[in-house]
GUFIVO-274008 format. One record per residue (C-alpha): chain; residue number from 0; residue in three letters; x, y, z. Coordinates in Angstrom, 3 decimals, m for minus. Layout:
BEGIN
('A'; NUM; 'ALA'; (X; Y; Z))
...
% end
This chain:
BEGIN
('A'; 0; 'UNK'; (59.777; 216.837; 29.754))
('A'; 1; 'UNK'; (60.955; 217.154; 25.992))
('A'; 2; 'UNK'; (63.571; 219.120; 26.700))
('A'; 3; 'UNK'; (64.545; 217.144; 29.564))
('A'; 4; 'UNK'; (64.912; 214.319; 26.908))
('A'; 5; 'UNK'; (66.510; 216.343; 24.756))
('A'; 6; 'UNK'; (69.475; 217.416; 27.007))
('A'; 7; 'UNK'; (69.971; 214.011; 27.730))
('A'; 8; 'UNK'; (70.470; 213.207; 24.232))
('A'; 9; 'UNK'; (72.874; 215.311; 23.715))
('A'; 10; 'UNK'; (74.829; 215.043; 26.793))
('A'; 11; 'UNK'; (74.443; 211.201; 26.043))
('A'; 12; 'UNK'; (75.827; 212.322; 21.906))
('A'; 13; 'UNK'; (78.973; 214.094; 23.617))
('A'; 14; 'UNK'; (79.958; 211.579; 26.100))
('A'; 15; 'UNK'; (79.219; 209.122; 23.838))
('A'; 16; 'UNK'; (82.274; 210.799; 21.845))
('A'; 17; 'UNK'; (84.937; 211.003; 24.135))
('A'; 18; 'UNK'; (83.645; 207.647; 25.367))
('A'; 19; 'UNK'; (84.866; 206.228; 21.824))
('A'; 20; 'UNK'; (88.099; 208.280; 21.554))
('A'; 21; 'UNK'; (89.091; 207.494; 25.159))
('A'; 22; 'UNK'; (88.471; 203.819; 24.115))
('A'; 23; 'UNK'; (90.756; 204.016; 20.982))
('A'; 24; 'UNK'; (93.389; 206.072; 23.592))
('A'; 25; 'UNK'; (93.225; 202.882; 25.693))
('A'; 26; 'UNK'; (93.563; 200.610; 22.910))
('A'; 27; 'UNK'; (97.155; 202.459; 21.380))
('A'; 28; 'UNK'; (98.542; 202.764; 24.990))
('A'; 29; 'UNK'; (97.699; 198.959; 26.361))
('A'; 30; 'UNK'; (100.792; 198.134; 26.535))
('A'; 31; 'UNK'; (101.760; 201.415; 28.284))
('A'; 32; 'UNK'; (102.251; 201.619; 31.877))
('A'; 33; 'UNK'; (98.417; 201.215; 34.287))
('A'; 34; 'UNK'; (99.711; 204.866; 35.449))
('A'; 35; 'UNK'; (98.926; 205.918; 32.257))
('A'; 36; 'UNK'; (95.567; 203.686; 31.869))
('A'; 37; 'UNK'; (94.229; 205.412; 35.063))
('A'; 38; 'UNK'; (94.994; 209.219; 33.852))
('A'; 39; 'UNK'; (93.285; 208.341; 30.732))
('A'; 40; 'UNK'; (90.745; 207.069; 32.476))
('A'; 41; 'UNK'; (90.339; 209.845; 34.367))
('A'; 42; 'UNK'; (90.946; 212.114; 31.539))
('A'; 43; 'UNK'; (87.821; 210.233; 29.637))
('A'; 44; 'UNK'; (85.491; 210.987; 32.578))
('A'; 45; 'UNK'; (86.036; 214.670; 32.912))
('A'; 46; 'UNK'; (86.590; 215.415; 29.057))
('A'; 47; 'UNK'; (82.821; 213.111; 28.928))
('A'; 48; 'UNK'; (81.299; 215.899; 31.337))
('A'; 49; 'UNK'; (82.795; 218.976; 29.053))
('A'; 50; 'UNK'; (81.751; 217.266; 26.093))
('A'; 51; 'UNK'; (78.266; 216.465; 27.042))
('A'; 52; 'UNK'; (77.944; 220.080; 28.308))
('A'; 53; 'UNK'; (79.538; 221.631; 25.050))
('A'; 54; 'UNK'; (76.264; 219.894; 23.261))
('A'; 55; 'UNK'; (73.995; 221.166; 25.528))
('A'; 56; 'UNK'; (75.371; 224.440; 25.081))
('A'; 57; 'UNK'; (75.629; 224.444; 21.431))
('A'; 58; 'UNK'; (71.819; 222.878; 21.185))
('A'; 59; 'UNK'; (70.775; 226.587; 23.151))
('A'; 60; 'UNK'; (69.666; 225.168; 26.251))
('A'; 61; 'UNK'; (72.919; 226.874; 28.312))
('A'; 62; 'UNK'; (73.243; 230.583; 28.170))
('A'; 63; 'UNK'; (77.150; 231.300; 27.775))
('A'; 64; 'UNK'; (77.346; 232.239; 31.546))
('A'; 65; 'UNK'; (76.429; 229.037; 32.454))
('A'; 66; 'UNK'; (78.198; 227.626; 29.772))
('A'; 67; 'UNK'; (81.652; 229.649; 31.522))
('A'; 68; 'UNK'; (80.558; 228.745; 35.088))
('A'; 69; 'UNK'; (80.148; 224.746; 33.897))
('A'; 70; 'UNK'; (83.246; 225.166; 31.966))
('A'; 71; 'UNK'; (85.454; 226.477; 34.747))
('A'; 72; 'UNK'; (83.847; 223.745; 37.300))
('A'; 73; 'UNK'; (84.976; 220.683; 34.725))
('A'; 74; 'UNK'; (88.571; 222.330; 34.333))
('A'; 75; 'UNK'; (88.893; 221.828; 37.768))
('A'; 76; 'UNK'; (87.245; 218.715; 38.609))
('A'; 77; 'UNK'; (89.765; 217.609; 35.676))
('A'; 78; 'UNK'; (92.567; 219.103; 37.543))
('A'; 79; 'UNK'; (91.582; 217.115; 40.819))
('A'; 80; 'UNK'; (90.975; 213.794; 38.789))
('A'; 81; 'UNK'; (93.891; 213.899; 36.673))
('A'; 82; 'UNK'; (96.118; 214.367; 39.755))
('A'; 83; 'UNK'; (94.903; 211.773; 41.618))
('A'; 84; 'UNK'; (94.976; 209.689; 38.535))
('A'; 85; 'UNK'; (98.512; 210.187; 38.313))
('A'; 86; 'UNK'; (98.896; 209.606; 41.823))
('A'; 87; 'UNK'; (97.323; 206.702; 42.000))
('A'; 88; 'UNK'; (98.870; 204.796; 38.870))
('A'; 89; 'UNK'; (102.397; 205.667; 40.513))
('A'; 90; 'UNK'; (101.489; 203.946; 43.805))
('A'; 91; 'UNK'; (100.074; 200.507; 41.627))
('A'; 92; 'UNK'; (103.223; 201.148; 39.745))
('A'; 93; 'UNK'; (105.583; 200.681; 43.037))
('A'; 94; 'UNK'; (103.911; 198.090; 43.883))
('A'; 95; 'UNK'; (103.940; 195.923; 40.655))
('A'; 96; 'UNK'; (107.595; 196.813; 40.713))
('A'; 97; 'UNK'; (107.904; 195.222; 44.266))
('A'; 98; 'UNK'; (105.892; 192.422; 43.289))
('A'; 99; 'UNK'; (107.975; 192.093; 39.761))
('A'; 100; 'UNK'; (110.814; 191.691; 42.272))
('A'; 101; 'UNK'; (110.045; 189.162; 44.185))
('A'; 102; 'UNK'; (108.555; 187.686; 41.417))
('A'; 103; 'UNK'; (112.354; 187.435; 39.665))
('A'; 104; 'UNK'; (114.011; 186.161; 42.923))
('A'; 105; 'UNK'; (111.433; 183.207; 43.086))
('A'; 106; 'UNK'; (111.768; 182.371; 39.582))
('A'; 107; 'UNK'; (115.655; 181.631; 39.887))
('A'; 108; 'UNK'; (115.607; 179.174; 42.075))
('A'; 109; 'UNK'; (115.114; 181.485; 45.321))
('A'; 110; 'UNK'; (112.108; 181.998; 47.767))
('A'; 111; 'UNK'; (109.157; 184.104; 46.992))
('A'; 112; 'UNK'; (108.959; 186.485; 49.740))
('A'; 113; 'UNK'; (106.098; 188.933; 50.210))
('A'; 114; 'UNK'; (106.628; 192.756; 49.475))
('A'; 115; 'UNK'; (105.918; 194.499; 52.739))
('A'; 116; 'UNK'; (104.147; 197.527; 51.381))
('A'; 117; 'UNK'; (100.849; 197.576; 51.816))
('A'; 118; 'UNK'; (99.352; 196.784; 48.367))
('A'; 119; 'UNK'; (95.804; 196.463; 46.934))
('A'; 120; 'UNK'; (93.892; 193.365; 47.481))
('A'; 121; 'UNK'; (94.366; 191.892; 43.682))
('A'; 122; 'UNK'; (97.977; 192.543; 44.387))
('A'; 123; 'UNK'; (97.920; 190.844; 47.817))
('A'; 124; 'UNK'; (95.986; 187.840; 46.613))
('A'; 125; 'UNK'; (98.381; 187.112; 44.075))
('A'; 126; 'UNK'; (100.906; 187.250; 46.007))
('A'; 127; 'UNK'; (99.458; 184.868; 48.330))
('A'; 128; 'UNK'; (99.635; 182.364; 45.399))
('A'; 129; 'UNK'; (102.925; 183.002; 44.552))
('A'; 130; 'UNK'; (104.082; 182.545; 48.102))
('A'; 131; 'UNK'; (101.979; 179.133; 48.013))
('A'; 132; 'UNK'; (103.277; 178.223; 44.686))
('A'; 133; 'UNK'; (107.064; 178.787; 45.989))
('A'; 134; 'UNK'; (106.314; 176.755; 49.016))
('A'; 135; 'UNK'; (105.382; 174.072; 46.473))
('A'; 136; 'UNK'; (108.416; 174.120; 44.325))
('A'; 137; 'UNK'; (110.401; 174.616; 47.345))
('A'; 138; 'UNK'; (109.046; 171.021; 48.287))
('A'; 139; 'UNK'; (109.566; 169.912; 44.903))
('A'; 140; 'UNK'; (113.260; 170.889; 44.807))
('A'; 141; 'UNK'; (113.868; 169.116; 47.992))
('A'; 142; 'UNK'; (112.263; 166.064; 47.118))
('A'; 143; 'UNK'; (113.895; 166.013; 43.263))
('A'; 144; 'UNK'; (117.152; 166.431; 45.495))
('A'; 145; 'UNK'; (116.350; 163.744; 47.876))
('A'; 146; 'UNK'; (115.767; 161.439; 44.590))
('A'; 147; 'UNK'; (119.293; 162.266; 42.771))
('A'; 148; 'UNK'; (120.719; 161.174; 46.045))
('A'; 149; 'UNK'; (118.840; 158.404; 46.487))
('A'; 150; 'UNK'; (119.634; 157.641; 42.778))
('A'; 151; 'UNK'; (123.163; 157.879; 43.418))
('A'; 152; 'UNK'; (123.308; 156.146; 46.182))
('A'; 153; 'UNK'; (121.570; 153.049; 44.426))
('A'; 154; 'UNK'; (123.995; 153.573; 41.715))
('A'; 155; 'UNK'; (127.081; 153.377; 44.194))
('A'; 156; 'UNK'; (125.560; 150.386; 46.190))
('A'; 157; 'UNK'; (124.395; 147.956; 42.760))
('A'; 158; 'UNK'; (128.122; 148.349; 41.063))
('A'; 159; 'UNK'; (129.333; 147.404; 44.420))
('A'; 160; 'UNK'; (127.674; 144.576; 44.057))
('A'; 161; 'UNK'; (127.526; 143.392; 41.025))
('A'; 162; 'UNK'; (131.400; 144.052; 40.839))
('A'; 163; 'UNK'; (132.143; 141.461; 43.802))
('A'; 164; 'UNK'; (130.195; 138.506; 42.693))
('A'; 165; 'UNK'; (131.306; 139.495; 39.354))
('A'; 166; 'UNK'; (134.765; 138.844; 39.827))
('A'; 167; 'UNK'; (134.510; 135.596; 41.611))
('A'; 168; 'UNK'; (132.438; 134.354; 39.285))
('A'; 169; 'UNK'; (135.595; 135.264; 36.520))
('A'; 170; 'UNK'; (137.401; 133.492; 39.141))
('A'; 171; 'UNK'; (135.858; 130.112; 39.951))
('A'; 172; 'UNK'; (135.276; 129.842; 35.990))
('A'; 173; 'UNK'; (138.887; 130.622; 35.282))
('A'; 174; 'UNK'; (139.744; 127.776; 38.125))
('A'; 175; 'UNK'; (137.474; 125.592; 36.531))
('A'; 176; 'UNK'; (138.733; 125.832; 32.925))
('A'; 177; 'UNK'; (141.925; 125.554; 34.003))
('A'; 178; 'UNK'; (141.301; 122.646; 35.433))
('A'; 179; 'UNK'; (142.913; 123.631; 38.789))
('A'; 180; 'UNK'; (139.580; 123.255; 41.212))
('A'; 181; 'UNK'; (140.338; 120.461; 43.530))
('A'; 182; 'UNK'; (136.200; 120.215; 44.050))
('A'; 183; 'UNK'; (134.518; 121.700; 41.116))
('A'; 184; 'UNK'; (130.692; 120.810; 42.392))
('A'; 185; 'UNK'; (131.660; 123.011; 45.202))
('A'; 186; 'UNK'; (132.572; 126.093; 42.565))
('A'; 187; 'UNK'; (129.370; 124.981; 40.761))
('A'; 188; 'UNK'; (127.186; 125.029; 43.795))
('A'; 189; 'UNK'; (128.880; 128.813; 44.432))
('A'; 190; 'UNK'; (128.476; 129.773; 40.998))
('A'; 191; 'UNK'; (124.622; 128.872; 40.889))
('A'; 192; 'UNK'; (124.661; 130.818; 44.464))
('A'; 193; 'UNK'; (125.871; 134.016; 42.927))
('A'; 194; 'UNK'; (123.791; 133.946; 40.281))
('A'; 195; 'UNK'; (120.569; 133.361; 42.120))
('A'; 196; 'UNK'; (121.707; 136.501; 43.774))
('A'; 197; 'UNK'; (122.162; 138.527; 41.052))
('A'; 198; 'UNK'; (118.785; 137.353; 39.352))
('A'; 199; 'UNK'; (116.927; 138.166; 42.403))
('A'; 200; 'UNK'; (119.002; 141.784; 42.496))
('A'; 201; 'UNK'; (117.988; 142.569; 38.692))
('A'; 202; 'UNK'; (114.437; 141.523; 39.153))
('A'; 203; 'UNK'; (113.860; 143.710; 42.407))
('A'; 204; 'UNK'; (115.865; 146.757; 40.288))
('A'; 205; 'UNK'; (112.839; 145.507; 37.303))
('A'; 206; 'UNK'; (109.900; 145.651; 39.846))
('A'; 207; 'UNK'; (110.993; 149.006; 41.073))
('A'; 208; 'UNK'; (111.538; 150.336; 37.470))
('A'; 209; 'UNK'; (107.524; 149.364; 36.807))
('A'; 210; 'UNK'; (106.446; 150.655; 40.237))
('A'; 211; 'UNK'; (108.195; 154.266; 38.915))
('A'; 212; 'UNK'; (106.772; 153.972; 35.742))
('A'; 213; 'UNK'; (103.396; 153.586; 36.960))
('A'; 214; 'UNK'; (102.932; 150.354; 34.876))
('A'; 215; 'UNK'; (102.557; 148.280; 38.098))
('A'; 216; 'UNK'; (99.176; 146.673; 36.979))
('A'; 217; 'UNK'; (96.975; 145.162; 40.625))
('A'; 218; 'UNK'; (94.458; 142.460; 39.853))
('A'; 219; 'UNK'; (92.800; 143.116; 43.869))
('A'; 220; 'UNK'; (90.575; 140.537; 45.282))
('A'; 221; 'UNK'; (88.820; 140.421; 48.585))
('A'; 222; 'UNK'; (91.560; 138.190; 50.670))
('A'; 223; 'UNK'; (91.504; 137.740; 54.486))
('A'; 224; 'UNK'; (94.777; 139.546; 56.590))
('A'; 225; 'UNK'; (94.864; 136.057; 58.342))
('A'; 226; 'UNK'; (95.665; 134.364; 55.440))
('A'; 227; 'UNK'; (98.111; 136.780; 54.088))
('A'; 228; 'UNK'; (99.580; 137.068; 57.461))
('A'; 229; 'UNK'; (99.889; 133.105; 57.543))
('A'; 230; 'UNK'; (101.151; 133.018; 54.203))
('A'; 231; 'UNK'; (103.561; 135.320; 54.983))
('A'; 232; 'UNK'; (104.786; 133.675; 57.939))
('A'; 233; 'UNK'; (105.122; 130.180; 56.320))
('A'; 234; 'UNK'; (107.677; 131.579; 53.241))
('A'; 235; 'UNK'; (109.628; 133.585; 56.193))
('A'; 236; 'UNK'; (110.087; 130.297; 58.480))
('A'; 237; 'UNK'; (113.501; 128.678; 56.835))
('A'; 238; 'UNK'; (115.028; 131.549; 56.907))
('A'; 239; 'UNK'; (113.996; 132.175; 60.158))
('A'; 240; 'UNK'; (115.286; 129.425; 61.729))
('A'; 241; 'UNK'; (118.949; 129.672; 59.746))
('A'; 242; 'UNK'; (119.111; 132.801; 61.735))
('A'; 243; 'UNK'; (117.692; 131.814; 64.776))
('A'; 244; 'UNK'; (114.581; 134.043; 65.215))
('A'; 245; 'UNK'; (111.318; 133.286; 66.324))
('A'; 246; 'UNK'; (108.390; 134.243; 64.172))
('A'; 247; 'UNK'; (105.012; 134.820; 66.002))
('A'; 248; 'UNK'; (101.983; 135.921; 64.475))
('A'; 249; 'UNK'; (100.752; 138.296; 67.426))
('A'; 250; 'UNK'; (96.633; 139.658; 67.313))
('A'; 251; 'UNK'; (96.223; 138.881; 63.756))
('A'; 252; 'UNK'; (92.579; 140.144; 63.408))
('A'; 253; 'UNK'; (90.485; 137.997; 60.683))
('A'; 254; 'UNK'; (89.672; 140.840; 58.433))
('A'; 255; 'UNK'; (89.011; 141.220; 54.631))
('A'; 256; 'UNK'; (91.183; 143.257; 52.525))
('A'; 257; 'UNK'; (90.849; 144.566; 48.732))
('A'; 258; 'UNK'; (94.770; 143.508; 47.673))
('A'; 259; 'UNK'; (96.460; 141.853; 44.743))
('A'; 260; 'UNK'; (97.061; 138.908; 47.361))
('A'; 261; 'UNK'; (100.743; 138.607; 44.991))
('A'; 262; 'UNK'; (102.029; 141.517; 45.563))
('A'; 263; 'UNK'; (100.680; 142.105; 49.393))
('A'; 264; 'UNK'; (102.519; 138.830; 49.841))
('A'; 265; 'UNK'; (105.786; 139.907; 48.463))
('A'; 266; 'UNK'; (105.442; 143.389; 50.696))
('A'; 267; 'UNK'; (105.307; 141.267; 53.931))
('A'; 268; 'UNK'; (107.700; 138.777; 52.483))
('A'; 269; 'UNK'; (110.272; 141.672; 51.835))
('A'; 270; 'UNK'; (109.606; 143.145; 55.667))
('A'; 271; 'UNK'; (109.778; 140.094; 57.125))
('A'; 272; 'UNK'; (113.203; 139.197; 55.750))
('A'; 273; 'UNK'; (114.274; 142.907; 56.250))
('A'; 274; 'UNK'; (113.543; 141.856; 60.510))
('A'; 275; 'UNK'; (114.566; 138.641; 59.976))
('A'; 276; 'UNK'; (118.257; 139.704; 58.811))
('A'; 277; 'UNK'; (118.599; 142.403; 61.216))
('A'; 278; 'UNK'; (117.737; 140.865; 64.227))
('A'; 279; 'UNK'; (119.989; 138.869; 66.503))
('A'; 280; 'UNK'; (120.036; 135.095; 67.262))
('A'; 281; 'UNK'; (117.530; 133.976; 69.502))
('A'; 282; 'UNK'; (115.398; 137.547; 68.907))
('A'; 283; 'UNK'; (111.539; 137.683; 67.894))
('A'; 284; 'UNK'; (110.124; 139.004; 64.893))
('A'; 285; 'UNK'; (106.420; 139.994; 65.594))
('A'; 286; 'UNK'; (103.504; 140.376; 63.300))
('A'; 287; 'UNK'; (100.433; 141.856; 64.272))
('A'; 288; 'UNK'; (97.035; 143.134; 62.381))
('A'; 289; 'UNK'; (94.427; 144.936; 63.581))
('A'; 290; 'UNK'; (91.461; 147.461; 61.882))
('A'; 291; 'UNK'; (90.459; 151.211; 62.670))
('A'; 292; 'UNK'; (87.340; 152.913; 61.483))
('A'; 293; 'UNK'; (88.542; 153.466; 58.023))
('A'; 294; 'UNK'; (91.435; 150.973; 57.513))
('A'; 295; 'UNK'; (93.539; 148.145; 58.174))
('A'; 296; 'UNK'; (97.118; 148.198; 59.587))
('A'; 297; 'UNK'; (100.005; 145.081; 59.003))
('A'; 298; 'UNK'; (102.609; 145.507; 61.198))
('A'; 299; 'UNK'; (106.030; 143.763; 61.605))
('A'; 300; 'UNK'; (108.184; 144.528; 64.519))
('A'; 301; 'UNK'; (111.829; 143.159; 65.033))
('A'; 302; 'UNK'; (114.831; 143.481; 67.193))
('A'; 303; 'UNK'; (117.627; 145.300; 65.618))
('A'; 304; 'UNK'; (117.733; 147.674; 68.357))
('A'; 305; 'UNK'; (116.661; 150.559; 66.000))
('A'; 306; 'UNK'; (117.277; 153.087; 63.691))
('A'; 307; 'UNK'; (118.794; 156.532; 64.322))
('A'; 308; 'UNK'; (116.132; 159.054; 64.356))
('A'; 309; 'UNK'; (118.037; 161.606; 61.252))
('A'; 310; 'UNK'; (117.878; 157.774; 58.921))
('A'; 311; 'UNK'; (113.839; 157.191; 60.011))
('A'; 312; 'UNK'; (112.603; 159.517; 56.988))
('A'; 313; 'UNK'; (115.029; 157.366; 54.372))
('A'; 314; 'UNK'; (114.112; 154.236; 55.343))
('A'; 315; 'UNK'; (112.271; 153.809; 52.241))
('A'; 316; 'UNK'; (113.928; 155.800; 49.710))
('A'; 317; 'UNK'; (115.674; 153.874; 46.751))
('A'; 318; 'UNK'; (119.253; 152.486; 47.478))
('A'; 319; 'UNK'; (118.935; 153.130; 51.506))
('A'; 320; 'UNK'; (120.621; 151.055; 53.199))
('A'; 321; 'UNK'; (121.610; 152.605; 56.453))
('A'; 322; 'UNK'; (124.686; 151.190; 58.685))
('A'; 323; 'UNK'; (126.602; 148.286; 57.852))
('A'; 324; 'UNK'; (124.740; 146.521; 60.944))
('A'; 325; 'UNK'; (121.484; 146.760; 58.920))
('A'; 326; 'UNK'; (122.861; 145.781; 55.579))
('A'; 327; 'UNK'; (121.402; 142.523; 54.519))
('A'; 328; 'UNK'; (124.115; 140.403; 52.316))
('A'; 329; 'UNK'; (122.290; 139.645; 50.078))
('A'; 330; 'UNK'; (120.187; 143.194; 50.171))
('A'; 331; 'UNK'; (120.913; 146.085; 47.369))
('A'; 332; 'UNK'; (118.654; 148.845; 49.042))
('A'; 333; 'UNK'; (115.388; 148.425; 47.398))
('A'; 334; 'UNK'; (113.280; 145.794; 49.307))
('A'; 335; 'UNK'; (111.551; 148.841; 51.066))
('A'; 336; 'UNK'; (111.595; 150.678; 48.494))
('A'; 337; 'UNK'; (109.041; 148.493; 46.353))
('A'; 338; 'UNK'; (107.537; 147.778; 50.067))
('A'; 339; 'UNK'; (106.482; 151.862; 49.746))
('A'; 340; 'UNK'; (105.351; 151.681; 45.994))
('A'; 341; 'UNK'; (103.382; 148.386; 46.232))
('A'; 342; 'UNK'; (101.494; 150.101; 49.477))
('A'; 343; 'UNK'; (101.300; 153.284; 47.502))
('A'; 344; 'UNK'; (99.603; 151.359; 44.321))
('A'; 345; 'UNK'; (96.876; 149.927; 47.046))
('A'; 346; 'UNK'; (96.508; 153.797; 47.963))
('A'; 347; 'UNK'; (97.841; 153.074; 51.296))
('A'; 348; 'UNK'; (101.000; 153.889; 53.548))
('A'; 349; 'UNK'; (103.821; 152.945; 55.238))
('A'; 350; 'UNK'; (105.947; 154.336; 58.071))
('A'; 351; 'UNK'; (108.306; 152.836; 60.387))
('A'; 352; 'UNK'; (108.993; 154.347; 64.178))
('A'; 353; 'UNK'; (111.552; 153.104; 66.928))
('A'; 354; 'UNK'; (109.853; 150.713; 69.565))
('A'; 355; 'UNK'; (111.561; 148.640; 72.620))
('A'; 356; 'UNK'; (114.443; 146.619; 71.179))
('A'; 357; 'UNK'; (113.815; 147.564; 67.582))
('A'; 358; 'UNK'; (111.751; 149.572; 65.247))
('A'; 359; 'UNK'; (108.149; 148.710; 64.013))
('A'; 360; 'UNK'; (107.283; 148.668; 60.769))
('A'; 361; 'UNK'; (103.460; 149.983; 59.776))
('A'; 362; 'UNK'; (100.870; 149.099; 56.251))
('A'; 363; 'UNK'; (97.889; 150.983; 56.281))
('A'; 364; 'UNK'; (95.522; 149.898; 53.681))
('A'; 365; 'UNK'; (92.099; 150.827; 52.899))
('A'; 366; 'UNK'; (89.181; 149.064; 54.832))
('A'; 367; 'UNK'; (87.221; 147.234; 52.686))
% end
């Protein structure tokens, strides 16, 4: 049993060694290739057996036949290793180069694509998130591009008009100053007109600003949908009947709801004039309300005869304003635009599909 103990000492001693120097080997060559790594690895292992056996040996418990026969066993269990060390780190090595690759076409602005050697399952999991990651930005990109446009587009629209009022404003005051406005209330009353307009333009360009900036700030109170929904209904009326639509509140469901009543009211305000203006004389303009297990959906449907299906998925964006049959006069683009942030602040949706005569336009807020 002692010497048992002993032997195991000193193979422990001469391992122990090579252990350490195969360490510090590791340490000088991290930032060598794994190829490399591995056959020093391997090299550590097999140079571990020789040196454990060389204590053994020199401690007298292996006669130098045995110590010849070991000897010649560990050079070639160090031949095998080493080899398919090598062997081995080249194979990781291809395949960090493949995934290096892709790695360097998804980082310009490309599409990671997955190498389709076989590869080890470190390898393969990471590439999994990098192909889930690029699927991400990929969705990023498109929607940073759909914003610029959108951005544009809002651009385009507000100095169109700004610029008309703008210069009959210079023009009526220019008539009245030089005295040569046969009936200057009339200029007045078109004056006060155009700047109503433009107030109401800046403030909705304000409201969306603090919607994007996140510093929309919702004071929510438990309110009834039938209240909102009457509310609503009561604001849209005049103009309503200067355009010659009926207005019908249709299954209106009594039904609490967690709002800021103030802003709710301005979303179905802003819908209901959106219907109002795009649908003909003598159409209807329908709102309904009605719950589901876990929420509450407005809805306002109108006659405009509908939207092409490629413009359904802008309806909301900032500055969309579709045909020139759906612009409202008055209108710069961004009614349903703070329609979709005010929703989005409740943590609720909006979508809008083609019905019968029109299109349909959806709220879904949380049930209360």
């Amino acid at each position: 049993m002692t010497d048992t103990l002993l032997i195991a000492l000193f193979a422990f001693l001469g391992a122990g060694v090579a252990g350490l120097l195969g360490a510090l080997a590791l340490r000088l060559l991290r930032h060598r290739s794994l190829a490399v790594s591995l056959a020093v690895v391997a090299a550590v292992a097999v140079v571990a057996m020789l040196a454990g056996t060389l204590a053994v040996a020199w401690a007298m418990f292996l006669s130098p036949h045995d110590l010849e026969v070991v000897t010649t066993v560990v050079a070639m269990a160090a031949v095998v290793s080493l080899g398919t060390a090598i062997l081995l780190g080249r194979w990781v090595a291809a395949r960090s180069r493949d995934l290096a690759l892709a790695t360097r076409t998804f980082g310009e602005g490309g599409t990671f694509a997955v190498p389709q050697e076989r590869t080890t399952a470190e390898f393969a999991a990471l590439s999994r998130e990098l192909a889930a990651t690029s699927a991400r930005l990929d969705a990023s990109r498109e929607r940073e591009r759909a914003l610029e446009a959108s951005r544009r587009e809002l651009v385009a629209w507000i100095s169109h008009d700004l610029r008309t009022p703008l210069a009959g404003l210079r023009a009526m005051s220019e008539a009245l100053e030089d005295g040569m406005a046969a009936d200057s209330g009339r200029y007045l009353r078109q004056i006060r007109t155009e700047v109503e307009r433009m107030n109401g333009m800046v403030g909705d360009l304000f409201e969306l600003s603090r919607i994007h900036a996140g510093s929309l700030t919702l004071s929510p109170a438990r309110v009834s949908v039938h209240d909102l929904v009457a509310d609503a209904l009561a604001g849209a009326d005049p103009l309503a009947r200067e355009h010659g639509v009926r207005l019908i509140g249709h299954r209106v469901d009594s039904m609490p709801v967690e709002v800021d009543s103030k802003e709710m009211s301005r979303v179905l305000g802003n819908l209901l004039i959106n219907a109002i203006r795009c649908t003909p004389a003598d159409g209807t303009v329908a709102v309904a309300a009605h719950g589901r297990a876990d929420a509450v959906v407005l809805s306002v449907t109108d006659g405009c005869g509908g939207i092409p299906e490629p413009d359904l998925p802008r309806v909301f964006d900032t500055g969309w304003r579709g045909t020139h049959a759906r612009t409202p006069p008055a209108g710069a683009g961004l009614g349903l635009a703070i329609v979709r942030g005010i929703v989005e602040a409740h943590s609720g949706h909006t979508e809008v599909r083609n019905v019968a005569g029109g299109c349909c336009f959806e709220v879904t807020l949380p049930a209360v």
